[in-house]
C-alpha positions as CSV (number, residue, x, y, z in Angstrom):
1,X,-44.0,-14.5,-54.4
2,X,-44.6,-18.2,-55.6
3,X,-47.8,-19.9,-53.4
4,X,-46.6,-23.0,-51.7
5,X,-48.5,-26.1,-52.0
6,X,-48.0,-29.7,-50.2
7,X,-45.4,-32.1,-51.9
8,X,-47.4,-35.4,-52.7
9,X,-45.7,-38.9,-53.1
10,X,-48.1,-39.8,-56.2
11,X,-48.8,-36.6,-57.5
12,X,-45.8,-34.4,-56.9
13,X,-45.9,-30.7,-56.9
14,X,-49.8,-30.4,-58.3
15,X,-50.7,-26.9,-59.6
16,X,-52.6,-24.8,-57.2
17,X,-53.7,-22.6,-60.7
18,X,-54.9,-25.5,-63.1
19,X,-54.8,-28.2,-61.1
20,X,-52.0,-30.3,-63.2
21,X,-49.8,-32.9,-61.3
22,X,-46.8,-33.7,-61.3
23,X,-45.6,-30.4,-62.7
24,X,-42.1,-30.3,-63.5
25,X,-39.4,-28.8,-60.9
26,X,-37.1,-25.9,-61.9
27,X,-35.3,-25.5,-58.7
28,X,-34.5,-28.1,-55.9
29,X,-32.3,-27.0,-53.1
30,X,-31.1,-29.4,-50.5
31,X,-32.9,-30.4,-47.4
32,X,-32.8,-27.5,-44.5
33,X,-34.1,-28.7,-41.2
34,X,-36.4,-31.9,-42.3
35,X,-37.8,-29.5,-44.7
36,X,-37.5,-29.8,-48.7
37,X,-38.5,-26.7,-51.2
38,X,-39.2,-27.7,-55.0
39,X,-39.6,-24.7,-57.4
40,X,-42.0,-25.3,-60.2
41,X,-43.0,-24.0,-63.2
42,X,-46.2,-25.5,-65.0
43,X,-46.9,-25.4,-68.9
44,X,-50.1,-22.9,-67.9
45,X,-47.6,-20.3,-66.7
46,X,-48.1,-20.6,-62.8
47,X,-44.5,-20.9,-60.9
48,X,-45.5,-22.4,-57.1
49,X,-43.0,-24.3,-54.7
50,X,-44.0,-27.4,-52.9
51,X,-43.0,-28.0,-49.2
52,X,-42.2,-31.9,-48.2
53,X,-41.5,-32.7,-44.6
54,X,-39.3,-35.2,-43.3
55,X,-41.3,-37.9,-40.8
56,X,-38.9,-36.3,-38.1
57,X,-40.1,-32.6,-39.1
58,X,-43.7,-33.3,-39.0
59,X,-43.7,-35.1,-35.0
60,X,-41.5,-32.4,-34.3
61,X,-44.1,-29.6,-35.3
62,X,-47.2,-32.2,-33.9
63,X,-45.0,-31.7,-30.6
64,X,-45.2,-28.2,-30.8
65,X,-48.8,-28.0,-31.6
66,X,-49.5,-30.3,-28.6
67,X,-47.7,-27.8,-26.3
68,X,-49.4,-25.1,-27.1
69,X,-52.6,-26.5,-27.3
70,X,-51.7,-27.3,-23.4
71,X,-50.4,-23.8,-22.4
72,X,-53.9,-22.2,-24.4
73,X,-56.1,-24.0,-21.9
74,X,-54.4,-23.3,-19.3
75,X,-54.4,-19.9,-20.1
76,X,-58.4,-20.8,-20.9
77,X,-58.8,-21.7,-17.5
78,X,-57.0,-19.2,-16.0
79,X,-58.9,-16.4,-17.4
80,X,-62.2,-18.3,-16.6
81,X,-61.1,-18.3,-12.6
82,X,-59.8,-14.7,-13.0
83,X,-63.8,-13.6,-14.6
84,X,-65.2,-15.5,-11.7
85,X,-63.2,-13.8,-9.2
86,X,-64.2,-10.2,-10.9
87,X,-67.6,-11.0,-11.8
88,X,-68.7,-12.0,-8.0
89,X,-67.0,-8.5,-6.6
């Protein structure tokens, strides 16, 4: 399976085996879901996609991240009140 590396405005896809930029792409489907997946093959021999996200896509997943950042501590806190409760019996 091809490793996936960040797409880069400046730099492209860069290679995650020899560290060239802007390696060329061999495969570009269209967009799925604020999401873009370039195929590449560099001259070293390493093939690796790159992964771009839309603006959209990326405050959509920042969203996510947030919420369960808030349902973990909650879940935090509960077990903290739940040792408490057992630890003083």
């Amino acid at each position: 399976m091809a490793r996936k590396v960040d797409w880069n405005q400046e730099k492209g896809g860069c290679c995650p085996e020899c560290g060239s930029e802007r390696v060329p792409v061999s495969s570009s489907p269209p967009w799925r879901g604020g999401v873009k997946f370039r195929s590449h093959r560099c001259a070293c021999g390493a093939t690796f996609q790159s992964v771009q996200m839309s603006d959209e896509a990326r405050l959509d997943e920042v969203s996510k991240l947030r919420e369960v950042a808030v349902r973990t501590r909650a879940m935090e806190e509960e077990l903290a009140r739940l040792n408490r409760i057992f630890n003083y019996a």
